[in-house]
C-alpha positions as a Markdown table, in Angstrom:
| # | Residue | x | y | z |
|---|---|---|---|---|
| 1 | Unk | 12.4 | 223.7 | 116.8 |
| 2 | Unk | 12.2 | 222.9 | 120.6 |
| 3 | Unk | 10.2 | 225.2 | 122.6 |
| 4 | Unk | 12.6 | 226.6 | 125.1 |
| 5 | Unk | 11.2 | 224.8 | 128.1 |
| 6 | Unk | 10.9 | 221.6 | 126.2 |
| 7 | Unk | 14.6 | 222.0 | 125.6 |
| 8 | Unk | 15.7 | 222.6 | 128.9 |
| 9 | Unk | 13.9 | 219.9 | 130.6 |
| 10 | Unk | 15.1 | 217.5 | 128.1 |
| 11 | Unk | 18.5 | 218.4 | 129.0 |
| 12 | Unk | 18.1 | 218.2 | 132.3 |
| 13 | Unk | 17.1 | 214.7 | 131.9 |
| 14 | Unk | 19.5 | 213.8 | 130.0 |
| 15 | Unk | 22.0 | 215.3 | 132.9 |
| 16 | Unk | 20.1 | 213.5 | 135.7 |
| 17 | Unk | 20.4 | 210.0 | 134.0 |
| 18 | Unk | 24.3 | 210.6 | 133.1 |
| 19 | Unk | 24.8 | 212.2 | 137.0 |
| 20 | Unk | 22.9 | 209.4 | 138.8 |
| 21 | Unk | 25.3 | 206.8 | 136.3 |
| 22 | Unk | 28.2 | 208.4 | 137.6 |
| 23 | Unk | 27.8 | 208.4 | 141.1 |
| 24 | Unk | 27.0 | 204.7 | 140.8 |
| 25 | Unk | 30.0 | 203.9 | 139.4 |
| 26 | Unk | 32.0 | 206.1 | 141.8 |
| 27 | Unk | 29.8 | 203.8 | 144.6 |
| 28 | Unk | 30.3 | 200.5 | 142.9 |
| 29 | Unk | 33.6 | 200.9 | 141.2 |
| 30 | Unk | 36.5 | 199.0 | 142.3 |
| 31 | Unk | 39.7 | 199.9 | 143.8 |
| 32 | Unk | 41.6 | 199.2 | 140.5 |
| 33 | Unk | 40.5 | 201.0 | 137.7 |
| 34 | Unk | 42.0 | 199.0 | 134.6 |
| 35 | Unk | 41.5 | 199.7 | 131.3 |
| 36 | Unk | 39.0 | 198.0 | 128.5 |
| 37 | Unk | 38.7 | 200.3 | 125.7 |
| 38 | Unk | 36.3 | 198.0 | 123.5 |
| 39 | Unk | 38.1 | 194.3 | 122.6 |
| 40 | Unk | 41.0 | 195.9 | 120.7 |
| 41 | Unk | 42.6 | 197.1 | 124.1 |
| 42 | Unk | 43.0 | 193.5 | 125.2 |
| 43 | Unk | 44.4 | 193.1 | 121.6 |
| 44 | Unk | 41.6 | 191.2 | 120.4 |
| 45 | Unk | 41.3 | 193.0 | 116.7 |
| 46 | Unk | 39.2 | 190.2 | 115.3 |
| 47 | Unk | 35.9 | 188.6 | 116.7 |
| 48 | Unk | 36.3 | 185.1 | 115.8 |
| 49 | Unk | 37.9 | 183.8 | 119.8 |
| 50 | Unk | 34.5 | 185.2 | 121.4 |
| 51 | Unk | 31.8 | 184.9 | 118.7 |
| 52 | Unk | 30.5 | 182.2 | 116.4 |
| 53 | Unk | 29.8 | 184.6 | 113.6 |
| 54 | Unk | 33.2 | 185.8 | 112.3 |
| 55 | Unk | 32.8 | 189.4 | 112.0 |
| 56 | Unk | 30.9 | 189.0 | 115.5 |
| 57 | Unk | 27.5 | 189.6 | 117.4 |
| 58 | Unk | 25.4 | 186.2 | 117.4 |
| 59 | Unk | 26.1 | 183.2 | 120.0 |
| 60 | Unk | 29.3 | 183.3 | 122.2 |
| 61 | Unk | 32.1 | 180.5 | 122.1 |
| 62 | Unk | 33.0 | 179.1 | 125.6 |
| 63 | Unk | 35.9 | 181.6 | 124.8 |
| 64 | Unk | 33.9 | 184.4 | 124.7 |
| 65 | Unk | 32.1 | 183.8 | 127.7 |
| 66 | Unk | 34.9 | 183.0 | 130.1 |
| 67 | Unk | 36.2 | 186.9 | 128.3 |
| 68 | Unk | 32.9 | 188.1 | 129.4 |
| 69 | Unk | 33.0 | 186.7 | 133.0 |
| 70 | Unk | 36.3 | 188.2 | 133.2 |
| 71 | Unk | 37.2 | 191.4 | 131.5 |
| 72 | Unk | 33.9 | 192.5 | 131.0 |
| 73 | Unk | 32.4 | 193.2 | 134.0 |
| 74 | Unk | 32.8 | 195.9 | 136.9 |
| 75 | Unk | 32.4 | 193.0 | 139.4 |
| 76 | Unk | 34.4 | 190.1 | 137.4 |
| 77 | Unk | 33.6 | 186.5 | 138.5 |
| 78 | Unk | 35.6 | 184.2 | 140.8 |
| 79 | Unk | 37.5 | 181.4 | 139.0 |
| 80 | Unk | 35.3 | 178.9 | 140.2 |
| 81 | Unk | 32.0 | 180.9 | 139.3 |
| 82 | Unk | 33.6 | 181.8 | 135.5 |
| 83 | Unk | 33.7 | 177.9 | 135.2 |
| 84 | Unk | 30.0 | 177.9 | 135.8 |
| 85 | Unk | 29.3 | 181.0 | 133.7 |
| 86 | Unk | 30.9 | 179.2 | 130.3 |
| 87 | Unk | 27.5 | 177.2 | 130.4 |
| 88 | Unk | 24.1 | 177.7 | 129.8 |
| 89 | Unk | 21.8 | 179.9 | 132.2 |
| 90 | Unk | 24.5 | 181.0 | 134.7 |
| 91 | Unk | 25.6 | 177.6 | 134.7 |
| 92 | Unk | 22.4 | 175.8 | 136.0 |
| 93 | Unk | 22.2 | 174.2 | 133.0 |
| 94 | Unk | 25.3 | 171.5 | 131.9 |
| 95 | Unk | 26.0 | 171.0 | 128.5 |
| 96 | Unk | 28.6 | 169.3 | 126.7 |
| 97 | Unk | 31.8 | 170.7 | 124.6 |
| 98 | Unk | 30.0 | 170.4 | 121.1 |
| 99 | Unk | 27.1 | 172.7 | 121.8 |
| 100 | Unk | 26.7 | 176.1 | 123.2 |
| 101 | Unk | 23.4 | 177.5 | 124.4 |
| 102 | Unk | 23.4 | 181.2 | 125.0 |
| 103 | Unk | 19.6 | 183.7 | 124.7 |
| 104 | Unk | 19.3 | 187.4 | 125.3 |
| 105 | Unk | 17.0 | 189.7 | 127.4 |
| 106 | Unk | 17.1 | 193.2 | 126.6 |
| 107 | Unk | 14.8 | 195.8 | 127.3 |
| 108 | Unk | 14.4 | 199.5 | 127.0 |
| 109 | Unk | 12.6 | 202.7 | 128.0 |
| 110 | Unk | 12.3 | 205.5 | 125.6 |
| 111 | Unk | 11.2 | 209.2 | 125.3 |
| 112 | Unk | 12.0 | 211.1 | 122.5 |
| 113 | Unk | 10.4 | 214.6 | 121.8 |
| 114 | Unk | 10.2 | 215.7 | 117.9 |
| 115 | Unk | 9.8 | 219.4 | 116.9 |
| 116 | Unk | 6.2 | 220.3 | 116.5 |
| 117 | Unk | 5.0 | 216.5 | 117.7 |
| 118 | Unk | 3.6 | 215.5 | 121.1 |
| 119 | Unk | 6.1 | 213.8 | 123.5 |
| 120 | Unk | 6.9 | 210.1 | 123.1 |
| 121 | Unk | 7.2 | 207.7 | 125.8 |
| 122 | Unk | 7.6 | 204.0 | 125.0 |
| 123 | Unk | 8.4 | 200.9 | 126.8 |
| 124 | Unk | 9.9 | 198.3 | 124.5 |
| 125 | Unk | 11.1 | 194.6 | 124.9 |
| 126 | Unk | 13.8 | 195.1 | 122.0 |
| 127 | Unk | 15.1 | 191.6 | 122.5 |
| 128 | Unk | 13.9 | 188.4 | 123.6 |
| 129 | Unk | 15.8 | 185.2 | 121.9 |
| 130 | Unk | 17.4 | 182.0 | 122.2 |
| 131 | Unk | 20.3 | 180.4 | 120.7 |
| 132 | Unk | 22.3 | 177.4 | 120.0 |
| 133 | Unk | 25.5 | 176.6 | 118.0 |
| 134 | Unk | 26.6 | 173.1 | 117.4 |
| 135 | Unk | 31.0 | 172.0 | 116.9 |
| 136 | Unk | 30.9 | 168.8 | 115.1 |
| 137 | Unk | 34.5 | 168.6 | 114.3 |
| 138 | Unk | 35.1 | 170.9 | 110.9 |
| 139 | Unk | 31.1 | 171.7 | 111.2 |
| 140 | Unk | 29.7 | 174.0 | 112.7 |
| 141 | Unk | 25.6 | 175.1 | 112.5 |
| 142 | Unk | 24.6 | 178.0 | 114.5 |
| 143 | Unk | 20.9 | 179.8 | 115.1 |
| 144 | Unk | 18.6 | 181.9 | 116.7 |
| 145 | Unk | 14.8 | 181.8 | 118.0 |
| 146 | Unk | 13.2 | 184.6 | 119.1 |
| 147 | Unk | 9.9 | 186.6 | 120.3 |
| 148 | Unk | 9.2 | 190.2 | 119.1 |
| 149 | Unk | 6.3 | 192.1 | 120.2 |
| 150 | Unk | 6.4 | 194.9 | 117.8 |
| 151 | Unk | 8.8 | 195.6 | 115.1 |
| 152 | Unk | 12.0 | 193.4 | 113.9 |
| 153 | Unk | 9.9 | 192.4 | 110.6 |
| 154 | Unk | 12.7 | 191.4 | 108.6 |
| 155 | Unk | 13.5 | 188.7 | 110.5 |
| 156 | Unk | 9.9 | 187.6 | 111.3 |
| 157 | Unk | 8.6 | 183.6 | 111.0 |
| 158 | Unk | 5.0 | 184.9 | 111.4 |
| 159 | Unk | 3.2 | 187.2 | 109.3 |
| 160 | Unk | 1.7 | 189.2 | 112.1 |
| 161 | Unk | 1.9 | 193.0 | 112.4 |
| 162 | Unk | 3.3 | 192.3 | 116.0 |
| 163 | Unk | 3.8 | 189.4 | 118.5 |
| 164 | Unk | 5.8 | 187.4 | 115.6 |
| 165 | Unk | 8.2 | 184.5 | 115.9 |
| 166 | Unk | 11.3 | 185.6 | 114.7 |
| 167 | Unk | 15.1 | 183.9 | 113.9 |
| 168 | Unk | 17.9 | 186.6 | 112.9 |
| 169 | Unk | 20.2 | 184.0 | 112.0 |
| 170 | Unk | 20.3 | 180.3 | 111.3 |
| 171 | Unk | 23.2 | 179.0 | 109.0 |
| 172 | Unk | 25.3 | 176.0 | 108.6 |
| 173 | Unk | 29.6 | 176.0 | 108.5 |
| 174 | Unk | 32.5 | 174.4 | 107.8 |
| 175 | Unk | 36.2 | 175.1 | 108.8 |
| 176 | Unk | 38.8 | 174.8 | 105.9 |
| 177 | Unk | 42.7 | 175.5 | 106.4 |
| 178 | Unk | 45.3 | 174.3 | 109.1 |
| 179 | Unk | 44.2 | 176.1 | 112.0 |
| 180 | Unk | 40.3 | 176.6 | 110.8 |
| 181 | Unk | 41.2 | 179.9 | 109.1 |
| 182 | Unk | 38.7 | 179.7 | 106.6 |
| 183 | Unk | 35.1 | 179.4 | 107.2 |
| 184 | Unk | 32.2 | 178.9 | 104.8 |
| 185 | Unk | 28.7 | 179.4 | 105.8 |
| 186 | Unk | 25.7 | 178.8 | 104.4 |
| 187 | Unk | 22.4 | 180.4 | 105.8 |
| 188 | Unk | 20.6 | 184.0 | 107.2 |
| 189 | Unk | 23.7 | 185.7 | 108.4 |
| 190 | Unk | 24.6 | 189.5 | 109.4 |
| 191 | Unk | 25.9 | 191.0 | 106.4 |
| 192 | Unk | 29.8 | 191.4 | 106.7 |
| 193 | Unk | 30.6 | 195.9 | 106.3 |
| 194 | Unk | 31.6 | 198.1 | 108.5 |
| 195 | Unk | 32.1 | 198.2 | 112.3 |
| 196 | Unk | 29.4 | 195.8 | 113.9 |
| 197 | Unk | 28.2 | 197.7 | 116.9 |
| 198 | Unk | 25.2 | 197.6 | 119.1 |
| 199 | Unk | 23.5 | 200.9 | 118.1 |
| 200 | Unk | 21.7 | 199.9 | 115.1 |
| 201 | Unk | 19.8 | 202.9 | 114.4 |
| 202 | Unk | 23.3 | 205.0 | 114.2 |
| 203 | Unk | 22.0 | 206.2 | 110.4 |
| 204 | Unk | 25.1 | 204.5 | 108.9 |
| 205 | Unk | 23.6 | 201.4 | 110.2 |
| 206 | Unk | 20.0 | 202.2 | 108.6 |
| 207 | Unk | 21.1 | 203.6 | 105.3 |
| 208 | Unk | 23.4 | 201.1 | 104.5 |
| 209 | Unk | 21.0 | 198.8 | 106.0 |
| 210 | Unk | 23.2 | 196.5 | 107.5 |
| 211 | Unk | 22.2 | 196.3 | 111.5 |
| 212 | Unk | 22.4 | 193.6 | 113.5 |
| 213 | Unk | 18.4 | 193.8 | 114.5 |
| 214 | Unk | 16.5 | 192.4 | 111.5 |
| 215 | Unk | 18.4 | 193.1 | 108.1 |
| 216 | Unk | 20.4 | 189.6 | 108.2 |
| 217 | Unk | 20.2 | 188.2 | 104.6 |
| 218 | Unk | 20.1 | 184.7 | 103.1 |
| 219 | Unk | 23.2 | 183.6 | 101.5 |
| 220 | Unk | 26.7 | 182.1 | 100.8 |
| 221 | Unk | 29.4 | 183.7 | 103.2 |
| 222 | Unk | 33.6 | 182.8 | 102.8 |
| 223 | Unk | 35.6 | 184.3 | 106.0 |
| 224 | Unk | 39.5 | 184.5 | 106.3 |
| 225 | Unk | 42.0 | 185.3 | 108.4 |
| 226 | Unk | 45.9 | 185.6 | 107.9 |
| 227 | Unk | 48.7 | 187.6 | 108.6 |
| 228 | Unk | 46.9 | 190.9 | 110.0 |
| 229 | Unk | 44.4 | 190.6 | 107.4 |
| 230 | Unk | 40.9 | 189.2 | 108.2 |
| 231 | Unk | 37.9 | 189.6 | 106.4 |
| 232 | Unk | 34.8 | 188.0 | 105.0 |
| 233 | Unk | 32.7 | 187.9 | 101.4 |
| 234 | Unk | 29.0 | 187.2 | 100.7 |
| 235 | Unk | 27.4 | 186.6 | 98.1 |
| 236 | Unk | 23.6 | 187.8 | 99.4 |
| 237 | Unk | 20.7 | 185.4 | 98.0 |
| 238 | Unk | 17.9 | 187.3 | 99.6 |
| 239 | Unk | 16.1 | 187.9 | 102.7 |
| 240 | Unk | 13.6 | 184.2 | 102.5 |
| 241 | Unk | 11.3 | 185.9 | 105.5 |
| 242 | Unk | 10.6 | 188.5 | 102.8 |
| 243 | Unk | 7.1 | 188.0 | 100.6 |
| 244 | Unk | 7.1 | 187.9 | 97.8 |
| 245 | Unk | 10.7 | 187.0 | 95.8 |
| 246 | Unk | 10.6 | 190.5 | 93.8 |
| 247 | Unk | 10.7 | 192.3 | 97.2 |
| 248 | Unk | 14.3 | 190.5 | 98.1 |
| 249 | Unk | 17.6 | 191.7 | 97.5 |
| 250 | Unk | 20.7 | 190.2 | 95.7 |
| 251 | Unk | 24.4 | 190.8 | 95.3 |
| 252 | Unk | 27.2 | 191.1 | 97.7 |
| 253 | Unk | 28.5 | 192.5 | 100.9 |
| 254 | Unk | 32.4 | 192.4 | 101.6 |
| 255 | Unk | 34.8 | 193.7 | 104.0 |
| 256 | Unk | 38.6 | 193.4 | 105.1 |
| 257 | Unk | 40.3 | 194.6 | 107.9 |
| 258 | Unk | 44.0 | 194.7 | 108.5 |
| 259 | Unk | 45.9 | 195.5 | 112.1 |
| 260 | Unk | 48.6 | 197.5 | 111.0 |
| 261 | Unk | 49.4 | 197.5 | 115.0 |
| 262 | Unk | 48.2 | 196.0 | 117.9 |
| 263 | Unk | 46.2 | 199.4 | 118.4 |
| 264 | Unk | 45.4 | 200.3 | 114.9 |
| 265 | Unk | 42.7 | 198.4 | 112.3 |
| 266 | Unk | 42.1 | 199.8 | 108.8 |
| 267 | Unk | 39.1 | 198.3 | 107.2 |
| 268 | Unk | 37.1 | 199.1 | 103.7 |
| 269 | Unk | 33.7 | 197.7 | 102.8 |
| 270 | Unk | 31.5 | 197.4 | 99.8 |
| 271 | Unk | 28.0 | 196.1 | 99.1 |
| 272 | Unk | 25.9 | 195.9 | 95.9 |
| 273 | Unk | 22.4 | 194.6 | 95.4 |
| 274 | Unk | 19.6 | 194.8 | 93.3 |
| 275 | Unk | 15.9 | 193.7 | 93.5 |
| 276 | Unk | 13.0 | 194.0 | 91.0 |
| 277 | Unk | 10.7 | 195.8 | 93.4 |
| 278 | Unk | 11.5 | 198.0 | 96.3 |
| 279 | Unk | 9.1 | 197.9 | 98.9 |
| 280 | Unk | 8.7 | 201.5 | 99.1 |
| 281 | Unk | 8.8 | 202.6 | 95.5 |
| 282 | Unk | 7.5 | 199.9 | 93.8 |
| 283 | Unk | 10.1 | 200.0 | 91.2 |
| 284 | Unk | 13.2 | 198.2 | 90.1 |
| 285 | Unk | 15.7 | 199.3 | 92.4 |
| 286 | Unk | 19.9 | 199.1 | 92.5 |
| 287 | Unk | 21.6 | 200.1 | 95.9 |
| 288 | Unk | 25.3 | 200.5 | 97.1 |
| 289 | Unk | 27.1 | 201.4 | 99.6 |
| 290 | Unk | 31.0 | 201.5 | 99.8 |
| 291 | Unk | 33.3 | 202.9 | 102.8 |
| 292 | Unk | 36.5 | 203.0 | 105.3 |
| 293 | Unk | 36.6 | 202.7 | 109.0 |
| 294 | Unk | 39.0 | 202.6 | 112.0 |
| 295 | Unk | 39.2 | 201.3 | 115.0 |
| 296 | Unk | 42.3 | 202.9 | 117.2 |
| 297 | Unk | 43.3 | 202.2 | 120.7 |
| 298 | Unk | 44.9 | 205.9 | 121.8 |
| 299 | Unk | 48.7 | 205.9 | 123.6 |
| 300 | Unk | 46.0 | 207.2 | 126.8 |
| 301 | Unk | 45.3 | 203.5 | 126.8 |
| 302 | Unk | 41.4 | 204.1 | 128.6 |
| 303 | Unk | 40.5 | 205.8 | 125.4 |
| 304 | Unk | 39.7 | 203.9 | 122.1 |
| 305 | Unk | 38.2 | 205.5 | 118.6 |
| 306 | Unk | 35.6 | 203.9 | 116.3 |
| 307 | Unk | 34.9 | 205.8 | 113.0 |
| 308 | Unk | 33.4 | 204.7 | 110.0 |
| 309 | Unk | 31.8 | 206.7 | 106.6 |
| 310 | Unk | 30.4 | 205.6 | 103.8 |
| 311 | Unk | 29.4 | 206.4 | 100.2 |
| 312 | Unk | 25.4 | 205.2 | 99.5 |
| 313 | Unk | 24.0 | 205.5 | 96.1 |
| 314 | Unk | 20.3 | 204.5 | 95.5 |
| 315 | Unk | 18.5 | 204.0 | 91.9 |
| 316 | Unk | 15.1 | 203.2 | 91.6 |
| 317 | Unk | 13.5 | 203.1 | 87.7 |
| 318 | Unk | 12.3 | 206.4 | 87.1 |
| 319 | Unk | 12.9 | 207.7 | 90.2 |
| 320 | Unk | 14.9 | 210.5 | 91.9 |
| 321 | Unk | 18.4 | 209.3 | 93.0 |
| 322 | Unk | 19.1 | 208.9 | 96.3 |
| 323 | Unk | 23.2 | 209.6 | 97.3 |
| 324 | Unk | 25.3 | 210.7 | 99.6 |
| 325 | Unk | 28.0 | 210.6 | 102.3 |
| 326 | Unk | 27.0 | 209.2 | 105.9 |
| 327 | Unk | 29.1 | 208.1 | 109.0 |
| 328 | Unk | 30.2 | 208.8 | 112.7 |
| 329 | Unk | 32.8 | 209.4 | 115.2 |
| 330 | Unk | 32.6 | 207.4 | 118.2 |
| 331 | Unk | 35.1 | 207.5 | 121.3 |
| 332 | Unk | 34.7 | 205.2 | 124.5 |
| 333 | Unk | 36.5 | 206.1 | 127.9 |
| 334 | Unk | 37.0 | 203.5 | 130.6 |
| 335 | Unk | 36.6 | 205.1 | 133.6 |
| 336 | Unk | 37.0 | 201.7 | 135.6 |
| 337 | Unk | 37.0 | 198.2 | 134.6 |
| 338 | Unk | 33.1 | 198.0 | 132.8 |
| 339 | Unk | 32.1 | 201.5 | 133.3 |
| 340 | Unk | 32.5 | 203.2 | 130.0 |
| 341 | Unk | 31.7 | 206.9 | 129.0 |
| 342 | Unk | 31.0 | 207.7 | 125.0 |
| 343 | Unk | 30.6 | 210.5 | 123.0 |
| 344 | Unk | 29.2 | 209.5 | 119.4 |
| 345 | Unk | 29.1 | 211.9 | 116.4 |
| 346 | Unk | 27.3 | 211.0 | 113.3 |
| 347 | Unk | 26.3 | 212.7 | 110.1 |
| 348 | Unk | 24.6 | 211.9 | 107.0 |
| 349 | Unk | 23.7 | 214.1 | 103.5 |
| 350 | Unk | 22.1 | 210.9 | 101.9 |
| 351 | Unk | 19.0 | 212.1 | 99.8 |
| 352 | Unk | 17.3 | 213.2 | 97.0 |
| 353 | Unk | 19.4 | 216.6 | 95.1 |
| 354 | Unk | 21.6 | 216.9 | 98.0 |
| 355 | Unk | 19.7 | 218.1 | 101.3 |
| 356 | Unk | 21.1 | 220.0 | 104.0 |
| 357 | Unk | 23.3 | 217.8 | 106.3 |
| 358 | Unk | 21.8 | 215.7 | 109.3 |
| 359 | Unk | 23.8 | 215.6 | 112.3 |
| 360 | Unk | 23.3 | 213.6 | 115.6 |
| 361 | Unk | 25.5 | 213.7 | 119.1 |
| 362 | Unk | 25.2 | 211.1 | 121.2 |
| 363 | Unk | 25.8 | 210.9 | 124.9 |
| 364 | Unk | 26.1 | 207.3 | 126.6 |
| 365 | Unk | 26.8 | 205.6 | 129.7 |
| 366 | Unk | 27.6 | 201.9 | 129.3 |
| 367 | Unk | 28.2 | 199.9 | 132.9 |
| 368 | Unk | 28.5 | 196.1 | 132.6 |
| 369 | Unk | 28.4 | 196.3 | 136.4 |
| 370 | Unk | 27.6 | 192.0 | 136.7 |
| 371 | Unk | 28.8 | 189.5 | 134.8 |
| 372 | Unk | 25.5 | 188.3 | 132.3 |
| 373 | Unk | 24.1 | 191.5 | 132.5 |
| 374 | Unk | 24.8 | 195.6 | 131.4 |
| 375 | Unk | 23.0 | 199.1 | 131.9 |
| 376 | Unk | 23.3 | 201.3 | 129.3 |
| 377 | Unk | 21.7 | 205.6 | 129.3 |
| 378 | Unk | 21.9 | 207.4 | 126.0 |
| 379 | Unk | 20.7 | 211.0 | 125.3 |
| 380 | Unk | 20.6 | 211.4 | 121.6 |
| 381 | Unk | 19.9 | 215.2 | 120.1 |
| 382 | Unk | 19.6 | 215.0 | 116.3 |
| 383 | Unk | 19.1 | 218.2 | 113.7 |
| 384 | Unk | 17.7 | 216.8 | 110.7 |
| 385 | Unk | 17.9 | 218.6 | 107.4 |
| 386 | Unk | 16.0 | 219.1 | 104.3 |
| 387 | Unk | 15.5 | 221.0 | 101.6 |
| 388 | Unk | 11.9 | 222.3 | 103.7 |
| 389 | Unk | 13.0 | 223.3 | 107.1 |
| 390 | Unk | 15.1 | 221.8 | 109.6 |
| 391 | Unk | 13.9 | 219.4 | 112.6 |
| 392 | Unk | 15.0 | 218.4 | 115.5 |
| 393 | Unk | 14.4 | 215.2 | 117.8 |
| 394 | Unk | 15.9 | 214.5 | 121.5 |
| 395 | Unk | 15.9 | 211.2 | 122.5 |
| 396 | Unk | 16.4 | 209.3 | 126.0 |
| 397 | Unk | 16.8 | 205.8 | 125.9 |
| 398 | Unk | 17.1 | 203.4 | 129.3 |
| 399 | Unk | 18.4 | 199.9 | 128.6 |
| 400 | Unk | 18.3 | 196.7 | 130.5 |
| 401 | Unk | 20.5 | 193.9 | 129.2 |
| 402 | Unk | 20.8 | 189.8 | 130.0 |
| 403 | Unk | 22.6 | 186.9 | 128.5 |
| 404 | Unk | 22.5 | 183.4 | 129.5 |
């Protein structure tokens, strides 16, 4: 465990980095302090208006930027200036109706302290890419270029141990239905389960390994939407950046969502796959992973809940199973238009002949004080068990965020 003074002065940063967030936003905030509990406050319960990718993250639709300019931001563009900020690089750079050009910037600053481990400081450029989607009447093609100095290995051109060209997604679509309410796709896509959020190392992102960062799969992808029901189905072909075939993944990855209410989405998700070698264990291996979430805007309208838990099963050939429940709680507080407060729960038993249960609390300040640009501070405490002894890691993560 923490040494007591180890403890304390982790807390104490932790408190510093949340204080000196608040004070800016009680600085910088403005006069009206309107609501935006995630997109579901402004009733937006699927991601298809803002995002190119149907269950969202990826490049933004004019749509989604003019939201952006908008909604999104503490300091929310003039008419005239959102105009400018629906095209590439702040709107420097024309381009016409049938492409969008849109890249991200982020960096981070960590320091995370481990029981019985020397202090950890990083500083990490976590994202550095470019992207471009293409309308050609019922066809659409959409990707992603990008730089990564260390890690991000699944979605890697190169074959370096760092400094690798990388692309997360590159796939090609075509609307079907009336009013385009069918989409198929055909490329490296996100895999469609769960809630897509931002913090992909939340373990219900990493043990049903389905984040946004690098574990995109190859594959054949059918989205719909109709009614309150929306939801999409993939049939996963394997992860081509991955050497050699044996080492890639097959199966599916499905989820469906229905709005029962303007402030109320029930979803369920389920995933399969199967590969003849695992990287790790060498051995023929089948994994799942099967779940519910919810996403509820509360009758206090500034406050919105995200929760999500899952059932993972892992089978490797004459291996120990690996099982177990993992999820979290998340609730987001608008304190003013952009500045948002969130407390994040999260808790896992996934492991070999049931280990004691993990649990993680997150603290985080998210301010999206310009338009193009976010801050976000997050002080993560997490009590790891197993069937040894328990650790514990405190983490403090500074990040920097641009899109053009």
């Amino acid at each position: 465990m923490f040494a007591r003074g180890t403890r304390t002065k982790w807390a104490l940063d932790v408190l510093r980095a949340l204080g000196l967030a608040f004070a800016a936003l009680l600085l910088f905030a403005p006069a009206r302090a309107s609501a935006y509990p995630w997109m579901i406050r402004h009733g937006y319960s699927e991601c298809t208006p803002c995002h190119s990718d149907p269950s969202g993250s990826g490049p933004l639709t004019a749509y989604g930027r003019t939201i952006g300019n908008s909604l999104l931001s503490t300091i929310s563009s003039s008419h005239e200036n959102a105009e400018n900020g629906n095209r590439f690089l702040f709107g420097l750079v024309p381009t016409p109706d049938w492409l969008q050009l849109g890249g991200q910037l982020r960096g981070a600053f960590l320091r995370s302290k481990t029981a019985g481990a020397p202090l950890e400081r990083r500083t990490i450029l976590m994202q550095a890419d470019l992207s471009a989607t293409i309308h050609a009447g019922r066809f659409l093609a959409s990707g992603s270029l990008g730089y990564a100095h260390e890690g991000a290995l699944g979605a890697a051109i190169t074959r370096n141990t760092e400094n690798n060209l990388i692309s997360r997604e590159h796939w090609l679509g075509f609307t079907l239905g009336a009013e385009s309410t069918l989409l198929l796709r055909a490329g490296r896509m996100n895999l469609p389960f769960g809630i897509r959020n931002v913090e992909h190392t939340l373990w219900a992102r990493t043990l049903t390994v389905t984040n946004i960062n690098d574990q995109q799969q190859a594959g054949l992808s059918f989205a719909w939407r109709g009614g309150i029901f929306h939801g999409e189905l993939m049939a996963i072909a394997g992860n081509f950046q991955l050497r050699p075939d044996d080492y890639r993944e097959r199966g599916y990855s499905t989820f469906l969502e229905a709005a029962v209410t303007p402030e109320l989405v029930l979803g369920a998700s389920s995933l399969v796959t199967h590969r003849d070698l695992s990287p790790t264990t060498l051995t023929e291996t089948w994994r799942q992973a099967h779940g519910l979430h919810v996403r509820y805007v509360t009758p206090w309208e500034p406050l919105v809940v995200l929760t999500e838990w899952d059932y993972v099963f892992v089978s490797s050939r004459d291996q120990p199973w690996r099982k177990g429940i993992v999820g979290y709680t998340q609730v987001d507080l608008e304190a003013a238009q952009g500045a948002h407060f969130l407390v994040t729960g999260e808790a896992s038993t996934v492991g070999v002949d049931g280990p004691p249960p993990s649990w993680g609390l997150w603290l985080s300040y998210h301010w999206f004080l310009l338009p193009h640009s976010d801050l976000r501070i997050d002080g993560i405490f997490q009590s790891l068990g197993s069937h040894s002894e328990r650790a514990s890691v405190g983490t403090l993560l500074l990040q920097a965020h641009v899109y053009l």
